[in-house]
C-alpha positions as CSV (number, residue, x, y, z in Angstrom):
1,X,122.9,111.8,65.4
2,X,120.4,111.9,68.3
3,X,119.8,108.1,68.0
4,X,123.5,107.7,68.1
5,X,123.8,109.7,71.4
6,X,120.4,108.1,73.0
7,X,122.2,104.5,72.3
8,X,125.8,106.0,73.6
9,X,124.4,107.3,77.2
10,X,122.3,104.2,77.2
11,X,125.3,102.0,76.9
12,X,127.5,104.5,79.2
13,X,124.6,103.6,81.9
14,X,124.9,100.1,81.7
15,X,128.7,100.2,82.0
16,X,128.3,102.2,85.0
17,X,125.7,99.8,86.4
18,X,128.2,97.0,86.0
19,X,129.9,97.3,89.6
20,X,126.6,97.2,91.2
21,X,125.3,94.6,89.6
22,X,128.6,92.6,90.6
23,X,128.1,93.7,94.1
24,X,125.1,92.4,94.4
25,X,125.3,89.3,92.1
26,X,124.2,85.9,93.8
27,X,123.1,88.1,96.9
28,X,119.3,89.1,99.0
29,X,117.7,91.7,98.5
30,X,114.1,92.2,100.4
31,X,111.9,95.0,99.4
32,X,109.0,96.0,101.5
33,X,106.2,97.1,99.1
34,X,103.9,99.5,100.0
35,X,102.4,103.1,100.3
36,X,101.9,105.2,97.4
37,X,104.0,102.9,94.9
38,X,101.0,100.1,95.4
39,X,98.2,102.6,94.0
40,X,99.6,104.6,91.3
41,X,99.8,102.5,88.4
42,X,103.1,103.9,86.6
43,X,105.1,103.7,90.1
44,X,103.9,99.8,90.1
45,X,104.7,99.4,86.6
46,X,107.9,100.8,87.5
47,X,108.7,98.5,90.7
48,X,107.6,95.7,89.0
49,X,109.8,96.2,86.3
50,X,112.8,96.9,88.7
51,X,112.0,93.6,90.1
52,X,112.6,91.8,87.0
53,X,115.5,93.3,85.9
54,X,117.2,92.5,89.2
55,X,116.5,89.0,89.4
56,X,117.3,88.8,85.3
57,X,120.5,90.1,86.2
58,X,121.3,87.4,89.0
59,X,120.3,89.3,92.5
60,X,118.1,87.5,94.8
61,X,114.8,89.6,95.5
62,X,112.2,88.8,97.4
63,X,109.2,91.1,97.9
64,X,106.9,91.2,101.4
65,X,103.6,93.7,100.9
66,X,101.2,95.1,102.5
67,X,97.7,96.0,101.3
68,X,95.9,98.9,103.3
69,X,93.9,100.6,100.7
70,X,92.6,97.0,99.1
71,X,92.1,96.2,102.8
72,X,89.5,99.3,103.6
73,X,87.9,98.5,100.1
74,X,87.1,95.5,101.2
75,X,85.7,96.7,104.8
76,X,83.8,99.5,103.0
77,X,82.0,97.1,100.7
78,X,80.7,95.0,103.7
79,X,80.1,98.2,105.2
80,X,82.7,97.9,108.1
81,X,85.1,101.2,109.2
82,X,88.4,100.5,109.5
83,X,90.1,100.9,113.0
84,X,93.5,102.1,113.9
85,X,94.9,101.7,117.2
86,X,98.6,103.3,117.5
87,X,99.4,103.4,114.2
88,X,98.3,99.5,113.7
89,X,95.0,98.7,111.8
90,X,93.0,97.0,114.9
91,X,91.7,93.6,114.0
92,X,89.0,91.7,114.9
93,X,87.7,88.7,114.0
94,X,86.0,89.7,110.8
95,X,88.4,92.1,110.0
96,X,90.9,89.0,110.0
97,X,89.6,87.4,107.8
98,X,89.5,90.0,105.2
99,X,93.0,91.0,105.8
100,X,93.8,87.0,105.1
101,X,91.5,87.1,102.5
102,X,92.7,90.3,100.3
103,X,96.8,89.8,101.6
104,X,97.3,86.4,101.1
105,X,94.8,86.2,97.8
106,X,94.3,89.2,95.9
107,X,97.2,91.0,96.1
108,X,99.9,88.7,96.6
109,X,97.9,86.9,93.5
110,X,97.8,89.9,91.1
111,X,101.7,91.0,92.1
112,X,102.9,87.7,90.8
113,X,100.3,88.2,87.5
114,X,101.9,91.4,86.8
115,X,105.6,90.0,87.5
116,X,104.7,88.1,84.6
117,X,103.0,90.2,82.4
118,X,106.5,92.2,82.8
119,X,108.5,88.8,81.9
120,X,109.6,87.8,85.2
121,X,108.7,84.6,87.8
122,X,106.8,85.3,90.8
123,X,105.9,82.6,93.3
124,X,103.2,84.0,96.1
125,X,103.8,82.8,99.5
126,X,101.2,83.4,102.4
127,X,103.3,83.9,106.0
128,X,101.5,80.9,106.9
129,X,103.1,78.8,103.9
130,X,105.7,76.5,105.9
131,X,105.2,78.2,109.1
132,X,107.2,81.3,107.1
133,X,105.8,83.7,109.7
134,X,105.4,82.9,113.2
135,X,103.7,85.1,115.8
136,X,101.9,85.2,119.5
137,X,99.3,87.8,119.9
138,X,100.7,91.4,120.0
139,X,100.9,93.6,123.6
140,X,102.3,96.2,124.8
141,X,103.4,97.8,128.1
142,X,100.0,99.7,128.3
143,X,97.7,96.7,127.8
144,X,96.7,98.1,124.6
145,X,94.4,95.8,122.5
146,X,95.1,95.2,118.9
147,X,92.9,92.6,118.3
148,X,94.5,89.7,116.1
149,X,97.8,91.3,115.5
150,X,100.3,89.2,115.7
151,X,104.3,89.8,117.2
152,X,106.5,87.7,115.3
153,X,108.3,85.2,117.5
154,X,110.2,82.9,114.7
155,X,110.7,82.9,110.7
156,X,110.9,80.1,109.3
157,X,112.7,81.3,106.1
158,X,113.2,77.7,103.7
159,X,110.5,78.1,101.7
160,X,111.4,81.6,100.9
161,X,115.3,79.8,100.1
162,X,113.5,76.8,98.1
163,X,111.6,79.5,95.8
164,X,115.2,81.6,95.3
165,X,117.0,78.3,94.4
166,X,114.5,77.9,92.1
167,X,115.2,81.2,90.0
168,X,112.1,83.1,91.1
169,X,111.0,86.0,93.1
170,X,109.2,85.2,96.3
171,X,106.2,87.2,96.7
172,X,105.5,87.5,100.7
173,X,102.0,88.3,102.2
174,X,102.2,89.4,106.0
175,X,100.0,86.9,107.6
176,X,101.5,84.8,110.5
177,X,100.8,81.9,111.7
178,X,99.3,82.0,115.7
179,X,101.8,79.8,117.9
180,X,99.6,80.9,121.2
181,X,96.1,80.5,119.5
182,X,94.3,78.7,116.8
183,X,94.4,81.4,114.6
184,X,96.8,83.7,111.8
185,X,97.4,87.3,112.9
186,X,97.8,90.3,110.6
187,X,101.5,91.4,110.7
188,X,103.2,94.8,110.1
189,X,104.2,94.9,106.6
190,X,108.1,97.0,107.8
191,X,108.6,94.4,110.6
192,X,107.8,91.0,108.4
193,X,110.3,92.5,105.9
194,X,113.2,93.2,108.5
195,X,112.5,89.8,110.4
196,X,113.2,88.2,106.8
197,X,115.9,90.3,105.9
198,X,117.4,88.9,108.7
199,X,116.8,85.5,108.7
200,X,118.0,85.0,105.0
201,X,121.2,87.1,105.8
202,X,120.4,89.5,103.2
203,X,122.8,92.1,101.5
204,X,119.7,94.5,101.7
205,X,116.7,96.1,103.3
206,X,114.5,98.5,101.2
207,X,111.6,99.7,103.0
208,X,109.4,101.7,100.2
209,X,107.5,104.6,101.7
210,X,105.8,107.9,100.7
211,X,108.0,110.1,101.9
212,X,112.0,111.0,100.9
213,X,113.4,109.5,103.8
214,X,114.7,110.5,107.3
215,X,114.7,113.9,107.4
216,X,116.2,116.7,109.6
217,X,112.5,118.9,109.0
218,X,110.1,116.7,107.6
219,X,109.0,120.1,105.9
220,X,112.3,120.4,104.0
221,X,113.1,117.8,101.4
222,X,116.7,119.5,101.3
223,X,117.6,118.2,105.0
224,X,117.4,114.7,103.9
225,X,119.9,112.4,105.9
226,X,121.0,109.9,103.4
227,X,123.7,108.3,105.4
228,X,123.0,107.2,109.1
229,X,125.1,105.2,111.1
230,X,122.5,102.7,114.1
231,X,124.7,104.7,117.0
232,X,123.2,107.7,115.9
233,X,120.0,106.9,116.1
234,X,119.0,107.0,120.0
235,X,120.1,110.8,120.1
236,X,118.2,111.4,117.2
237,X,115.0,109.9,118.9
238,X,115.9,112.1,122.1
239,X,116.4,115.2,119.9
240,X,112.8,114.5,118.3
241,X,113.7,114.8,114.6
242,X,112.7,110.6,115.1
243,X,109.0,110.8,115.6
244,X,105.8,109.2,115.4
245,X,105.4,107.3,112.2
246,X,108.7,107.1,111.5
247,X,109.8,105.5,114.6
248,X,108.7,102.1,113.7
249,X,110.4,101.7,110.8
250,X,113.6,102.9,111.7
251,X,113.8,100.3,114.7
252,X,112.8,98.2,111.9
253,X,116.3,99.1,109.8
254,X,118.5,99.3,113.4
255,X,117.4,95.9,114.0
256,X,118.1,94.3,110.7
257,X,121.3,96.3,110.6
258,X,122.4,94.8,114.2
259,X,121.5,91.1,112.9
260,X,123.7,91.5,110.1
261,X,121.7,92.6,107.3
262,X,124.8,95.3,105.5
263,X,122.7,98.0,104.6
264,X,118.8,99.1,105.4
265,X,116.9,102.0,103.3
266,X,113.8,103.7,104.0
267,X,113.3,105.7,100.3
268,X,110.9,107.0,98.5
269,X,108.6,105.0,96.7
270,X,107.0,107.5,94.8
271,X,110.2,107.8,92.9
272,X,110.4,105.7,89.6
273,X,112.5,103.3,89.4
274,X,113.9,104.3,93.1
275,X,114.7,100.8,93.5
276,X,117.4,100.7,90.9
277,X,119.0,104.1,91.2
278,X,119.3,102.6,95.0
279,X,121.2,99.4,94.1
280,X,122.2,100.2,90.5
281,X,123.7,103.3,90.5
282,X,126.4,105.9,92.7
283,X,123.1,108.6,93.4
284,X,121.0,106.4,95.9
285,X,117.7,107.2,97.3
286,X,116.6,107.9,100.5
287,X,118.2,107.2,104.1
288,X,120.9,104.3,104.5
289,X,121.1,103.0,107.7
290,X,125.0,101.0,108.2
């Protein structure tokens, strides 16, 4: 009788998935990967997983990650301490060439291995890869120096298109190529992802982080905003409840949002399966920008 009911609620979630799954059918999805959900090894069994289904099921993802913690394992076996400047890891020379190094080979190799592993197809593409990612040395209003981080100036989205035509998932490292200096430049993993939200017209934004989302006390999980219109978001910066951290990455979702993209999330990674109760189901995760 149990078994009976197990295979009844399991069917009664598929039906209910149904809408979604013909809302999204044929259309782009970008997920930012990141944070917690890159460490813990039954959230990235669970993304992965997510990721498969939706491109088995016809939606066009495309995954752009990150790679901080491989990044300072890295520095700390050459014996190098990593540097933040502003909230961005400053990069010299050196430092560059691990980030190019670990992003663009290790990681991005090992995401498409386990895409596999889980029955799916994942292509890794470097930012470099067809001039995906172009960017000019990053400054600021300050004179602040970054090092070699780069400020995207142009995407250059068809080899992201020609791996999607293809049937698989395009696996995005956030390295850039240098249009201002013989060099690539390490590239914020939020603003790579919106930039290619935007460029490929996409239905969606996801933006995976540690935390629930935009929150009214970042204290109180319970004053979680989970619907947020762009207008709403300058007073909300004035008011201070957008701060710090989070500032970034919601100019990340206003911008995609303003160039078209539908919908943006920042949601909680260290949710399983976040991804699919987002797109598959009437709960949703985390904050919708719209």
């Amino acid at each position: 009788m149990n078994t009976e009911l197990d295979a009844e609620l399991k069917a009664r979630i598929l039906v209910e998935a149904l809408p979604y799954i013909q809302k999204y059918y044929g259309q782009t999805v970008v997920v930012k990967y990141g944070g917690n959900a890159m460490i813990n090894e039954d959230l990235k069994d669970a993304v992965i997983h997510d990721l498969v289904l939706l491109n088995l099921v016809g939606i066009r993802v495309v995954v752009v990650h990150g790679g901080g913690p491989e990044i300072n394992d890295m520095l700390s076996k050459i014996g190098k301490e990593p540097k933040f400047v502003n909230g961005l890891r400053y990069t010299d020379r050196e430092t560059m060439d691990i980030v190019q190094m670990v992003l663009c080979g290790k990681v991005n190799k090992d995401l498409v291995t386990l895409l596999a592993k889980a029955g799916g197809r994942g292509i890794g593409l470097g930012g470099m890869d067809g001039g995906l990612f172009q960017a000019k040395r990053l400054t600021d209003r300050q004179g602040t120096d970054y090092g070699y981080v780069g400020d995207i100036v142009d995407v250059n989205p068809a080899s992201v298109i020609d791996v999607l035509e293809s049937g698989y998932i395009p696996v995005v490292s956030t390295v850039a190529q240098g249009v201002d200096d013989e060099t690539n430049y390490n590239i914020n993993a939020d603003t790579a992802a919106s930039k290619l939200a935007i460029a490929l017209k996409a239905k969606k934004l996801i933006l995976l982080t540690d935390v629930r989302g935009l929150m009214l006390d970042p204290k109180d999980d319970s004053t979680l905003i989970e619907n947020l219109k762009v207008s709403e978001v300058p007073r909300l910066i004035r008011d201070g409840v957008i701060k710090g951290g989070m500032i970034p990455k919601v100019d990340c979702c206003v911008e995609a949002v303003r160039s078209g993209v539908d919908q943006a999330n920042i949601q909680d990674g260290r949710v399983k399966h976040s991804i699919l109760i987002e797109l598959l189901s009437k709960v949703g995760v985390g904050t919708m920008f719209g």
